[in-house]
FINU-524826 format. One record per atom (N, C-alpha, C): atom name; y, z, x negated. Coordinates in steps of 0.02 Angstrom, whole numbers. Atoms other than C-alpha are relative to their C-alpha. Example, Ala and Ser with C-alpha at 12.3 -4.5 7.8 and 13.67 -1.06 7.14 Angstrom:
+------+--------+--------+--------+
: nulo :     yy :     zz :     xx :
+------+--------+--------+--------+
:    N :    -59 :      0 :    -45 :
:   CA :   -225 :    390 :   -615 :
:    C :     60 :      0 :    -45 :
:    N :    -59 :     -3 :     42 :
:   CA :    -53 :    357 :   -684 :
:    C :     55 :     37 :     39 :
+------+--------+--------+--------+
***
This chain:
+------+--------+--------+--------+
: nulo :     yy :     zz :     xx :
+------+--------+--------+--------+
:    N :     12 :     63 :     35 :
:   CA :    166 :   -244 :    637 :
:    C :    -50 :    -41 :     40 :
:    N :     71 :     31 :    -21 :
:   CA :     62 :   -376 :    695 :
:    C :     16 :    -73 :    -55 :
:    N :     34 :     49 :     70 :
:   CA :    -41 :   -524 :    611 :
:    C :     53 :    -56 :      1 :
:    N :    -54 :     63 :     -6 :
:   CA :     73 :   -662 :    527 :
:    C :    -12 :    -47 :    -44 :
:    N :     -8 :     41 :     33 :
:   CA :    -13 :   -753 :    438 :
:    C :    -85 :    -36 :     -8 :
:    N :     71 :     28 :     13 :
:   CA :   -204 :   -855 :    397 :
:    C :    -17 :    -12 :    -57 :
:    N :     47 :     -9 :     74 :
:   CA :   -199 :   -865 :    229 :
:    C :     49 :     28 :    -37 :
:    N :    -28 :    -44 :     53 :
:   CA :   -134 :   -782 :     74 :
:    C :     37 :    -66 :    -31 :
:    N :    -65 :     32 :     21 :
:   CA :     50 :   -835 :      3 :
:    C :     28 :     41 :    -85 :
:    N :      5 :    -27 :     47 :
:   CA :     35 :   -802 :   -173 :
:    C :     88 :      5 :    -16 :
:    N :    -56 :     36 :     -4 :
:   CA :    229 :   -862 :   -167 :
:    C :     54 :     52 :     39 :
:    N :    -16 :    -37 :    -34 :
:   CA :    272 :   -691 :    -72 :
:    C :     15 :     71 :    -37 :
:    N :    -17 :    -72 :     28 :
:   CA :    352 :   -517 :   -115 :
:    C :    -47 :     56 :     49 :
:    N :     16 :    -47 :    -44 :
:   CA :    251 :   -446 :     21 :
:    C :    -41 :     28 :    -14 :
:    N :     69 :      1 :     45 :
:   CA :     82 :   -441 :    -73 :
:    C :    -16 :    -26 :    -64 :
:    N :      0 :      7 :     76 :
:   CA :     19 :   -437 :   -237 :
:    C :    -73 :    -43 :      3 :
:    N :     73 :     14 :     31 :
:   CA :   -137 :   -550 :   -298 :
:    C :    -12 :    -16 :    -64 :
:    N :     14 :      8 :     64 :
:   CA :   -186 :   -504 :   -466 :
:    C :     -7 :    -46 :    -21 :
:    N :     28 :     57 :     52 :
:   CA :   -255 :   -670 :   -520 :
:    C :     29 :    -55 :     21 :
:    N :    -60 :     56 :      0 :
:   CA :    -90 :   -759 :   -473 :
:    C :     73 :     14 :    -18 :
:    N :    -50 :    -21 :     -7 :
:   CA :     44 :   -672 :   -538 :
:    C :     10 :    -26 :    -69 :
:    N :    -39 :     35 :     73 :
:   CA :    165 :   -744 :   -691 :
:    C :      5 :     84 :    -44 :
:    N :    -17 :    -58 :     42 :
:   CA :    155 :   -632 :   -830 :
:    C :     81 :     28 :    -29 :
:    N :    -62 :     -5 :     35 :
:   CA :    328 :   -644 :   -898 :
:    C :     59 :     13 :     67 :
:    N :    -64 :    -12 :    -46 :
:   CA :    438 :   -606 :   -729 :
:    C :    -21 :     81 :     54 :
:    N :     -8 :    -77 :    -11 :
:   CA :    488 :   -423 :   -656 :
:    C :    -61 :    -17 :     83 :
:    N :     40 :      7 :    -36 :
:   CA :    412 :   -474 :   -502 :
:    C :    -61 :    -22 :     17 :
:    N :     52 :     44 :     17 :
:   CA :    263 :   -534 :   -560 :
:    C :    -64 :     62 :    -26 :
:    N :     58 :    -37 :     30 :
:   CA :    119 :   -436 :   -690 :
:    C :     38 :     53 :    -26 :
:    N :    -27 :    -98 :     17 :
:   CA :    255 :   -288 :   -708 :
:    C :     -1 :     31 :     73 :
:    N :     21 :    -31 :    -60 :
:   CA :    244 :   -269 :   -530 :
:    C :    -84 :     24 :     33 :
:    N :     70 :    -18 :      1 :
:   CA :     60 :   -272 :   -554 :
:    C :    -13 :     80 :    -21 :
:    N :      6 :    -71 :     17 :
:   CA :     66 :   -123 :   -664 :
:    C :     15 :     44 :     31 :
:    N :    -11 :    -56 :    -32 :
:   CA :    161 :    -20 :   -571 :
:    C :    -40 :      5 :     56 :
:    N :     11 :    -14 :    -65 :
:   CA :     61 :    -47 :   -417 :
:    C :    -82 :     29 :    -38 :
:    N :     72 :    -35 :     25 :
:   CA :   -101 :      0 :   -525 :
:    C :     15 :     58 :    -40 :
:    N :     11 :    -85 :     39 :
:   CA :    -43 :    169 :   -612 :
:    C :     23 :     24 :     66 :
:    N :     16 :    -55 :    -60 :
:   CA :     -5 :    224 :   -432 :
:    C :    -59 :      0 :     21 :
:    N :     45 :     -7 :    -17 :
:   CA :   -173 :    169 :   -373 :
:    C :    -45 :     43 :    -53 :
:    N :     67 :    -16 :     51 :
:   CA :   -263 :    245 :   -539 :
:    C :     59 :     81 :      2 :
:    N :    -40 :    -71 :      0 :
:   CA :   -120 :    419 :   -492 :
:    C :    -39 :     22 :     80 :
:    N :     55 :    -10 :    -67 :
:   CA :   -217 :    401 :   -330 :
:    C :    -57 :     35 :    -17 :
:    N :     44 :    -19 :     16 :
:   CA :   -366 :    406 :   -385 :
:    C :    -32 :     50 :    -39 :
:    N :      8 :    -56 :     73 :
:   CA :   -339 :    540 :   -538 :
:    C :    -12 :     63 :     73 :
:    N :    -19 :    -47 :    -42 :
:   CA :   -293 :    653 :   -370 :
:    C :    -41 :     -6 :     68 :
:    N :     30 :     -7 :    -46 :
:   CA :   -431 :    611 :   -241 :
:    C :    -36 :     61 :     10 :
:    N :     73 :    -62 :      7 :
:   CA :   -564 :    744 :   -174 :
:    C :    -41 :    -19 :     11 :
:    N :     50 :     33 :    -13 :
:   CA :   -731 :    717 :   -140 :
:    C :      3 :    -12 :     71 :
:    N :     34 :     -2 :    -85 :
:   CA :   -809 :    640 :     23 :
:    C :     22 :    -95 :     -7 :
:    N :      0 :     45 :    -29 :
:   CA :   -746 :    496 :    129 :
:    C :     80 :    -20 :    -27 :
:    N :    -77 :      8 :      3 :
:   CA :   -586 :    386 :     86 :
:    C :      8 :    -66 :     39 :
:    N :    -26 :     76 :    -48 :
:   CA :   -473 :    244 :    182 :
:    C :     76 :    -15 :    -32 :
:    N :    -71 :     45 :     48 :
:   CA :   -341 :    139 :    103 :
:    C :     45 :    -60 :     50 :
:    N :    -34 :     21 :    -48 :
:   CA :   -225 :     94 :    242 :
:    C :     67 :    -52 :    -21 :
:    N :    -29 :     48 :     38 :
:   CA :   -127 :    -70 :    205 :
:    C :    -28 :    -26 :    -62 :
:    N :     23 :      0 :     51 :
:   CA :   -236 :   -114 :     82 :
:    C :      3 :    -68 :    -60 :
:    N :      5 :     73 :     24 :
:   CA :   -195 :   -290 :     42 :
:    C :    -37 :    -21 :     -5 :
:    N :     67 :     42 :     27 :
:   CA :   -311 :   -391 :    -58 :
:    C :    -58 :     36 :    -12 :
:    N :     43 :    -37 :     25 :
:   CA :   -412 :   -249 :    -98 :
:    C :    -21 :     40 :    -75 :
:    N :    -10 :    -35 :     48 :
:   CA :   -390 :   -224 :   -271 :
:    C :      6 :     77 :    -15 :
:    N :     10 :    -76 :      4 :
:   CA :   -342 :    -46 :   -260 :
:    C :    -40 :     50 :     31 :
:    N :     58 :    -41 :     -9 :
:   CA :   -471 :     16 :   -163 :
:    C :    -67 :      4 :    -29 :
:    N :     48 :     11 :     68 :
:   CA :   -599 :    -48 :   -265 :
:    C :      3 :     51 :    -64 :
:    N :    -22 :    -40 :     61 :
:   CA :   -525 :     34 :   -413 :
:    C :     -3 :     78 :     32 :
:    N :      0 :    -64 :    -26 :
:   CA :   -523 :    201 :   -307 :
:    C :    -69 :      7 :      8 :
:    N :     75 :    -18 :    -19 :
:   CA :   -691 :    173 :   -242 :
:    C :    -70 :      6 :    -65 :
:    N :     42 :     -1 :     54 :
:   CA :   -766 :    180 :   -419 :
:    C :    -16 :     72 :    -16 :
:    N :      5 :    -72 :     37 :
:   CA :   -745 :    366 :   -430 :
:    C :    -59 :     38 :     53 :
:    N :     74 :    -30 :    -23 :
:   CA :   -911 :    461 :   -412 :
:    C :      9 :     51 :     65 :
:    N :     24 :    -54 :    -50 :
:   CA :   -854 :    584 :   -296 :
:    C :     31 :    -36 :     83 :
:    N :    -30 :     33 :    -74 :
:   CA :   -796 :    452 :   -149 :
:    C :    -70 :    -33 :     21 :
:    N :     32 :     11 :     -7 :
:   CA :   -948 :    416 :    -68 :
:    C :    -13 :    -73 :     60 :
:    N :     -1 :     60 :    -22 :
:   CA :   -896 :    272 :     24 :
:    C :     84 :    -10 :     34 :
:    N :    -47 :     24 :      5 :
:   CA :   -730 :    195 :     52 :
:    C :     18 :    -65 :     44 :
:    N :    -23 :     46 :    -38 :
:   CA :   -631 :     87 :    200 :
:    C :     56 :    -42 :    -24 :
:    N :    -53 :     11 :     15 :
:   CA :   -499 :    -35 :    150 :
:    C :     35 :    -53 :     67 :
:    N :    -23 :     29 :    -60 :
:   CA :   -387 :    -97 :    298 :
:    C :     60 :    -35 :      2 :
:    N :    -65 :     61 :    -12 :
:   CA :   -256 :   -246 :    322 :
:    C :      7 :    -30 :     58 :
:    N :    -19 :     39 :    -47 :
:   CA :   -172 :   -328 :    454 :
:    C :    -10 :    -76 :     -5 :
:    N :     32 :     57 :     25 :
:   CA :   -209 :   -504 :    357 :
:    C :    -83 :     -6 :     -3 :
:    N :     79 :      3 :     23 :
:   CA :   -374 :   -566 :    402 :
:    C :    -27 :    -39 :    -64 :
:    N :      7 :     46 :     69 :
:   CA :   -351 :   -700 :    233 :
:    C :    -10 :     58 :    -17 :
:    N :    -15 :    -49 :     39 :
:   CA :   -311 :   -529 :    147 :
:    C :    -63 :     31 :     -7 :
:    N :     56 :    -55 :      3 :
:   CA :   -469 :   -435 :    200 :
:    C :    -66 :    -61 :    -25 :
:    N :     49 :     46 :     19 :
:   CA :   -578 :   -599 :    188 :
:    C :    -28 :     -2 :    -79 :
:    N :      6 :      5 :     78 :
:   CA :   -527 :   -608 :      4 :
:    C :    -21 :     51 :     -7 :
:    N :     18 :    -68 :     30 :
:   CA :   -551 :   -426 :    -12 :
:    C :    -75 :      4 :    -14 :
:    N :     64 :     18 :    -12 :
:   CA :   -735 :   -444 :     48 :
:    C :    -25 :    -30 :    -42 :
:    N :     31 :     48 :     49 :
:   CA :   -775 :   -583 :    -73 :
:    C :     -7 :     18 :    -59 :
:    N :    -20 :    -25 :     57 :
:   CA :   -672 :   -526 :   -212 :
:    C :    -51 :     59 :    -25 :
:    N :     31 :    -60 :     18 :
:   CA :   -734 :   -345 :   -212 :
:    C :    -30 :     37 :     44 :
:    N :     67 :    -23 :    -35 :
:   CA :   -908 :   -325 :   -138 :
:    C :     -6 :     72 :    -36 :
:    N :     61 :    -49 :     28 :
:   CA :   -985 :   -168 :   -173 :
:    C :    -24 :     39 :     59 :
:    N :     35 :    -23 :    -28 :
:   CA :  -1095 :    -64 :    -88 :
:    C :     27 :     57 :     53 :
:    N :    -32 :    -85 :    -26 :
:   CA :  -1002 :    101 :    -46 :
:    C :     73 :    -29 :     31 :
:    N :    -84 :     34 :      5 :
:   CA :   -841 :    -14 :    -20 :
:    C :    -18 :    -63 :     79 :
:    N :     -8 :     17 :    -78 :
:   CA :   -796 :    -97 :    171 :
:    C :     80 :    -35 :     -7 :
:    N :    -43 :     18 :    -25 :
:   CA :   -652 :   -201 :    231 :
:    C :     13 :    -14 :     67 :
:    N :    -15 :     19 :    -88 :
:   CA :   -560 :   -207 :    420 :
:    C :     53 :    -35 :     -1 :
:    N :    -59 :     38 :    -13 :
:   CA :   -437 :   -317 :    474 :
:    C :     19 :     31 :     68 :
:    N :    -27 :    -35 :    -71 :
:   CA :   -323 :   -211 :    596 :
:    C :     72 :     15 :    -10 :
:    N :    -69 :    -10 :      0 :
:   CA :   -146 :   -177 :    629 :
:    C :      1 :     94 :     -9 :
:    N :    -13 :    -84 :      8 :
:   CA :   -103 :     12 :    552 :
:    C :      1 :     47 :     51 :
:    N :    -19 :    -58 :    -65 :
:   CA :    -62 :    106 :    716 :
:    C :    -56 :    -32 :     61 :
:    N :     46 :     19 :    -52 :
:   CA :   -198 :     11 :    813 :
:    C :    -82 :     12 :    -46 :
:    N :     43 :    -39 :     31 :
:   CA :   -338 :     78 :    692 :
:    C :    -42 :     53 :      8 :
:    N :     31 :    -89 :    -26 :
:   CA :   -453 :    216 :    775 :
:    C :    -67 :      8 :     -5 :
:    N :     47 :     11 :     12 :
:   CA :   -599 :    218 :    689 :
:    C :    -63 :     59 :     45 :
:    N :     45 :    -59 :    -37 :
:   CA :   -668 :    386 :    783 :
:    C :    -44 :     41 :    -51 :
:    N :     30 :    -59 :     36 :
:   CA :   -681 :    496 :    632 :
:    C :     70 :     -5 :    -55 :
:    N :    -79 :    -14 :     34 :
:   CA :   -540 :    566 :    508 :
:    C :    -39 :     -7 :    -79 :
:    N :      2 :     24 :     76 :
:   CA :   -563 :    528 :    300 :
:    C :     18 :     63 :    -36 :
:    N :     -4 :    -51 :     47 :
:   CA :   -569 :    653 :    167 :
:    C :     81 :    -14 :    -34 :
:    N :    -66 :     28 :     26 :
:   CA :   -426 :    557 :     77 :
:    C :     17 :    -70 :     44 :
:    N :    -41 :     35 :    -29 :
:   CA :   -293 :    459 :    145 :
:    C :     52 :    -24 :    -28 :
:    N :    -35 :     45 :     53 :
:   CA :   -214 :    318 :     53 :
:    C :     43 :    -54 :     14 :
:    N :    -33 :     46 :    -32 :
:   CA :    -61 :    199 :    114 :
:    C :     57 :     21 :    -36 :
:    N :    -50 :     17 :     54 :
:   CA :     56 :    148 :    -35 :
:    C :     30 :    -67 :     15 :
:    N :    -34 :     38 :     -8 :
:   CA :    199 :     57 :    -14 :
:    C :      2 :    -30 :     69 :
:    N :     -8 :     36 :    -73 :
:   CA :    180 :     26 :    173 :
:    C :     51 :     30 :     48 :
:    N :    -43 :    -27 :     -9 :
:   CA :    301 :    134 :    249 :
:    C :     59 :     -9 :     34 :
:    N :    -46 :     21 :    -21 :
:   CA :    453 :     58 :    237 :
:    C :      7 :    -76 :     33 :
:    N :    -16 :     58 :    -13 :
:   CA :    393 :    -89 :    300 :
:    C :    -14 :    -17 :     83 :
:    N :      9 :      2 :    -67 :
:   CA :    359 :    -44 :    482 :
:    C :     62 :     16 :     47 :
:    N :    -64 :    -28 :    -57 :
:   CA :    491 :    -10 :    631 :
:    C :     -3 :     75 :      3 :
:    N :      5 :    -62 :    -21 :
:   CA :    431 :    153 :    668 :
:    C :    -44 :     58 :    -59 :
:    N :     48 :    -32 :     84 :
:   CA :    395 :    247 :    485 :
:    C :    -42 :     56 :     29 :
:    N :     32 :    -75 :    -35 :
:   CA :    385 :    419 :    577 :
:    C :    -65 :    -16 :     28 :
:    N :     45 :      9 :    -69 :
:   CA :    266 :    350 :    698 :
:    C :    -49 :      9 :    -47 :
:    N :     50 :     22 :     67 :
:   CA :    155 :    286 :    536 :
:    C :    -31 :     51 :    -17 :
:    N :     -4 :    -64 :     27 :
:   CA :    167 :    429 :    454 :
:    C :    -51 :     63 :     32 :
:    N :     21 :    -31 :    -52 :
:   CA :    111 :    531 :    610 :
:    C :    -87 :    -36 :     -3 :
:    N :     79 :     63 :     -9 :
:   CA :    -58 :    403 :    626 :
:    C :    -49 :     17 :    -68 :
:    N :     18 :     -6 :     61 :
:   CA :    -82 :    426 :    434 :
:    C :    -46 :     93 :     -7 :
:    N :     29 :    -89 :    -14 :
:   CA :   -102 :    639 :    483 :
:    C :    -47 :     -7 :     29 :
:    N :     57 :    -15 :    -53 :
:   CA :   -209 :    607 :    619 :
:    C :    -62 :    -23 :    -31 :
:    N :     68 :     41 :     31 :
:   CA :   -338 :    497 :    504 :
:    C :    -25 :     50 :    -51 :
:    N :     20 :    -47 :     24 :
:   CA :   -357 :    652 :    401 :
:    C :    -40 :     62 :     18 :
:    N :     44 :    -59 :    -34 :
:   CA :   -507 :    779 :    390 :
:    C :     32 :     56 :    -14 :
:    N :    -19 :    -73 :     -1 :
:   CA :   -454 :    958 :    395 :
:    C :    -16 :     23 :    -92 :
:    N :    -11 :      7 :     74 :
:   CA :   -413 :   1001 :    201 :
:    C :    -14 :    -70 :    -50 :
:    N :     -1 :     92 :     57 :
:   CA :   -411 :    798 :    138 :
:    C :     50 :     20 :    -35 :
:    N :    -46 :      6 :     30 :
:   CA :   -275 :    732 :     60 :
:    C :     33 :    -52 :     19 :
:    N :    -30 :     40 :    -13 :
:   CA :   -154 :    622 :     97 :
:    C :     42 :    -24 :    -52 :
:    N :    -34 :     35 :     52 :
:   CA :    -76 :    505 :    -38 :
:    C :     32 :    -64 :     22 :
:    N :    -60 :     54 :    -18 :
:   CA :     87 :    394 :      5 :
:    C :     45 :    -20 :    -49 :
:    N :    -47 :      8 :     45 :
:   CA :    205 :    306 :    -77 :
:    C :     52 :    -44 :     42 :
:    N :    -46 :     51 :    -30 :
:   CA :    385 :    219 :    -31 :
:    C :     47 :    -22 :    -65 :
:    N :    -71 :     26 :     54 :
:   CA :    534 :    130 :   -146 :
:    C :     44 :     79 :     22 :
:    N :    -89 :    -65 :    -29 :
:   CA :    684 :    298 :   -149 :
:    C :     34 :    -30 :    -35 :
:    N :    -57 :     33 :     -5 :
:   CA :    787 :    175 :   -193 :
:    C :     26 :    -59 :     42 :
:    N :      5 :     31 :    -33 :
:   CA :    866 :     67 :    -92 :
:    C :    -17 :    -83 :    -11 :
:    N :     37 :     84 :     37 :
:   CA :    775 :   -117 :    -75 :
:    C :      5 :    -46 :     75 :
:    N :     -9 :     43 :    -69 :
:   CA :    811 :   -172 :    123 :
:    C :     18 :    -73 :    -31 :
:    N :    -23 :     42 :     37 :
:   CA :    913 :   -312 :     30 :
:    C :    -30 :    -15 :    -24 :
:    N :     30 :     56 :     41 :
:   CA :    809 :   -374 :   -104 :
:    C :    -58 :     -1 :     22 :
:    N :     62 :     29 :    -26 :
:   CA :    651 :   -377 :    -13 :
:    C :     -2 :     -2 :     97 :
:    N :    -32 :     13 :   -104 :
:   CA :    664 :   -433 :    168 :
:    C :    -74 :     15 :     20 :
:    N :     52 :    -29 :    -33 :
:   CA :    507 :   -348 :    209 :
:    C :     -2 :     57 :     17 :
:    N :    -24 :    -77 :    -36 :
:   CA :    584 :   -180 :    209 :
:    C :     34 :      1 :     37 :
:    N :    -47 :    -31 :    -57 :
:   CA :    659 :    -96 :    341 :
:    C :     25 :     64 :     -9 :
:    N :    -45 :    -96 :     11 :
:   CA :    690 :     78 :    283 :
:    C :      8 :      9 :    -67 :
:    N :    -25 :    -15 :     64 :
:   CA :    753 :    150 :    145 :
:    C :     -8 :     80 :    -21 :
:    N :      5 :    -83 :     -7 :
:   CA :    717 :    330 :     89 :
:    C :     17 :     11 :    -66 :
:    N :     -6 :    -29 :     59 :
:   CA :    742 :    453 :    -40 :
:    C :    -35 :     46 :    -34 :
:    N :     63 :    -54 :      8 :
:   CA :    632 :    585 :   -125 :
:    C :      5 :     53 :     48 :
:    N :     -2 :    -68 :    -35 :
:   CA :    707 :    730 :    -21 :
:    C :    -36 :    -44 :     63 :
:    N :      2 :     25 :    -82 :
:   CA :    709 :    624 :    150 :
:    C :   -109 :    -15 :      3 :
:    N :     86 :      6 :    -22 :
:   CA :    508 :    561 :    119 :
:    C :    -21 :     83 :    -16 :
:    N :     21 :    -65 :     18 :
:   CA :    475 :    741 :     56 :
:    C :     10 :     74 :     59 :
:    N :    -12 :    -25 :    -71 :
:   CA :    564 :    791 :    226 :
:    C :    -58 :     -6 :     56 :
:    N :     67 :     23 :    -39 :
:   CA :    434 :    695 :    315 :
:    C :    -53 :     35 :     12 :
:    N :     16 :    -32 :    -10 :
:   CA :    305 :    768 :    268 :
:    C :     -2 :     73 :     -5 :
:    N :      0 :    -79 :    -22 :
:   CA :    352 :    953 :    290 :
:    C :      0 :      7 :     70 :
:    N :     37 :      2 :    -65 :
:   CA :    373 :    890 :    467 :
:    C :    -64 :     -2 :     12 :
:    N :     86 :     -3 :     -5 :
:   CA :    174 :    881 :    475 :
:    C :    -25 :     57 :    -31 :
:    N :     17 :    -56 :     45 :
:   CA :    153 :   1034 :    373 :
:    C :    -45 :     -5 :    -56 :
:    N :     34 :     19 :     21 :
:   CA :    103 :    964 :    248 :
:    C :     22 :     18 :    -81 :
:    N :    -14 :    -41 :     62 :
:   CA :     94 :   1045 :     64 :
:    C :      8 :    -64 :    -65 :
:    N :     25 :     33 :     48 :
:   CA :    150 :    930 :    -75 :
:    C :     -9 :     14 :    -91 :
:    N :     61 :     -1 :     48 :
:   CA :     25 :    937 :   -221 :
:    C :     23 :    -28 :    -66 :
:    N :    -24 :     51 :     35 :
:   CA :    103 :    824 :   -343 :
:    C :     33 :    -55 :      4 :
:    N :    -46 :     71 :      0 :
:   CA :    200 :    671 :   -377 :
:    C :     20 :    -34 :    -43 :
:    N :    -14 :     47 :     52 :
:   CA :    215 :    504 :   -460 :
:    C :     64 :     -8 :    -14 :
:    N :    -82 :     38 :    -14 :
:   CA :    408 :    441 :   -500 :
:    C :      1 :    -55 :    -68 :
:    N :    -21 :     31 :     51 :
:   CA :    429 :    284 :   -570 :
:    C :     64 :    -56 :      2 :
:    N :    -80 :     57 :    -14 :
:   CA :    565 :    140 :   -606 :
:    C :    -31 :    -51 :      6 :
:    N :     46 :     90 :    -22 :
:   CA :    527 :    -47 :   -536 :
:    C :     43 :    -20 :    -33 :
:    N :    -50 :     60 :     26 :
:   CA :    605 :   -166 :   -642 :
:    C :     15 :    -37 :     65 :
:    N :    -18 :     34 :    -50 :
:   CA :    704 :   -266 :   -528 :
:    C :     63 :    -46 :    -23 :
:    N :    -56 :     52 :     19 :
:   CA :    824 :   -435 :   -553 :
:    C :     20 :    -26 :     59 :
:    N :    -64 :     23 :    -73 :
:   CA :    951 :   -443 :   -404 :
:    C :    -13 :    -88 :     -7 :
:    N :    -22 :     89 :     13 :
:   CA :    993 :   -643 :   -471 :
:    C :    -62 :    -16 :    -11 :
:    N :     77 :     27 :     -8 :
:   CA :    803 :   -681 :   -490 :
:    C :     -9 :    -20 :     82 :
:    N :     27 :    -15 :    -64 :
:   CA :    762 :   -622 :   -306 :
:    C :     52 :    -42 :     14 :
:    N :    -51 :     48 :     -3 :
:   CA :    936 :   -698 :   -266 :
:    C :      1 :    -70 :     21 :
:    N :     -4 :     70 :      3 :
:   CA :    930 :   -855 :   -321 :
:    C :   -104 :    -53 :     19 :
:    N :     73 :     30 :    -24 :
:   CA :    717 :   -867 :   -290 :
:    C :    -20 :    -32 :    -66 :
:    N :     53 :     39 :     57 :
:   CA :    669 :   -926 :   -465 :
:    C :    -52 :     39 :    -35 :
:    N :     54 :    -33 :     26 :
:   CA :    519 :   -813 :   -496 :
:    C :    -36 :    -24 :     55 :
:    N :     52 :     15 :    -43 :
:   CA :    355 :   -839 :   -421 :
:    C :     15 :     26 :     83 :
:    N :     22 :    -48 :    -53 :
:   CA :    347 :   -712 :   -309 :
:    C :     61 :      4 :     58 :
:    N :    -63 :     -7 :    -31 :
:   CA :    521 :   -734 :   -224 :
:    C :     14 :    -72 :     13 :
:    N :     -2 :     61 :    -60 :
:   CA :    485 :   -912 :   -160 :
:    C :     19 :    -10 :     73 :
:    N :      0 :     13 :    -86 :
:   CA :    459 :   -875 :     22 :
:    C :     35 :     40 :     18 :
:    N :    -12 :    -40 :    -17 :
:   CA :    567 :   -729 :     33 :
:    C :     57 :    -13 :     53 :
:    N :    -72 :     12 :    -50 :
:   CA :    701 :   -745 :    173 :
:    C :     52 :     48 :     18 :
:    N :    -49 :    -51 :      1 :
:   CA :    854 :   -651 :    228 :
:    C :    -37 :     22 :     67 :
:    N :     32 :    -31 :    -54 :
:   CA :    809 :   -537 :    385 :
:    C :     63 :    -14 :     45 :
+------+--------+--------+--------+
***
């Protein structure tokens, strides 16, 4: 990925900003929810120490992660420098940090207790590669917490590129040896002829790929 943009496009499927979203449309404050009971399924399932929230958007969800007593300080990282700017403003706190960096160009020179990058996934060329980057940012017994769509969404959101399924991401990581612990599964409301035709907020700018 690299940077594409200077300011935040509330008008976009790509990113969520809580305090612009239409309450009444699927892509809107139901897409809110779902993106906050994974961050608060995150957070039920952190360990203590150090955490990093890779793709982090606006910041919202690391915030909400970084509230729990046993994270003693917390990175949140975006490729949007609008994104991290707002983050910064939005949600100062003390124990809580924002970077503006491209995912695979990220090397902070130390690995994170927990390791947090929801919904980013399918939206890179090279998932494996990601994926791989996401291991390496981990300390020796962390945790690593991911999430992707397993259904397919290339089509209605032209920001994906891959498409997976529970086995195939669940494939993934067993390539890394990696033990999984638990797991969220939920359903996205979704309106084909909304996205379609572009009459919801959030499916303004969306384009075909």
């Amino acid at each position: 990925m690299t940077p594409r943009e200077d300011r935040l496009n509330a008008t976009s499927l790509e990113r969520i900003l809580p305090d612009e979203l239409s309450a009444n449309e699927a892509t809107g404050s139901e897409t809110l929810r779902l993106h906050l009971e994974r961050y608060q399924f995150a957070k039920q399932n952190l360990v203590p120490g150090t955490l990093l929230d890779l793709a982090c958007g606006v910041g919202y969800g690391t915030a909400l992660m970084s509230e729990d007593p046993r994270i003693a300080s917390a990175v949140g990282v975006d490729i949007s420098p609008a994104a991290v700017e707002y983050a910064t403003r939005r949600y100062h706190c003390e124990r809580l940090s924002y970077v503006c960096s491209e995912a695979l160009e990220f090397l902070p020179g130390e690995q994170f207790n927990n390791v947090v990058s929801l919904e980013t996934i399918e939206h890179v060329d090279d998932p494996e590669g990601l994926f791989a980057h996401l291991v390496s940012l981990l300390a020796p017994n962390g945790r690593l917490i991911a999430s992707v769509p397993v259904t397919p969404s290339v089509d209605g959101n032209p920001h994906h590129k891959s498409n997976f399924s529970i086995n195939s991401f669940t494939r993934m990581g067993d390539r890394f040896s990696l033990k999984c612990v638990t797991r969220l599964c939920q359903v996205q409301p979704f309106n084909p002829l909304a996205v379609t035709l572009k009459t919801e907020a959030r499916t303004a700018s969306a384009s075909s790929r």
